[in-house]
C-alpha positions in Angstrom: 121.1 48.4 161.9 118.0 50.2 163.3 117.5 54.5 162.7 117.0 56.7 165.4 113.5 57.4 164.2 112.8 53.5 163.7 114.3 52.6 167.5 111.9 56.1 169.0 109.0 54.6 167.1 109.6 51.0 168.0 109.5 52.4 172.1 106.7 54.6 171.5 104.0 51.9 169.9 105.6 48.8 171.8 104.9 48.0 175.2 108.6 47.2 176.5 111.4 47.9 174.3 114.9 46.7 175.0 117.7 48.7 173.6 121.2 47.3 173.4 124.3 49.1 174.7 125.3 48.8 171.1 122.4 50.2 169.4 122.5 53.4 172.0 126.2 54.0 171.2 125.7 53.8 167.2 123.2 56.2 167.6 125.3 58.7 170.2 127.8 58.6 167.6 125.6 59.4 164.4 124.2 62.3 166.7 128.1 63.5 167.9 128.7 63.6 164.0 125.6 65.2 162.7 126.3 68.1 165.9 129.7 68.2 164.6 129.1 68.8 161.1 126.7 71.3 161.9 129.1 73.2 164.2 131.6 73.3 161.8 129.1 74.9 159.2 127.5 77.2 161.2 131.1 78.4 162.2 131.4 79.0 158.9 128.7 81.0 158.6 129.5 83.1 161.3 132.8 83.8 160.1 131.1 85.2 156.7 129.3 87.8 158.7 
């Protein structure tokens, strides 16, 4: 199970990188929940002003 940050830095010092279908759509979902869970705080926030 590769990080975002190790599959970016992997591409960027590498001459050919292959990314799986797989790998891509663990990392979509890690970002839909990181941009969820920030929504729901910053919501929050807003709310409290």
């Amino acid at each position: 199970m590769c990080t975002a940050f190790r599959l970016r830095e992997k591409a960027d010092y590498q001459d050919f990188v292959v990314i799986s279908r797989e790998q891509a759509q663990e990392q979509l979902e890690k970002a839909e929940n990181i941009i969820n869970t920030l929504k729901s705080y910053l919501m929050g926030k807003w709310e409290e002003l």
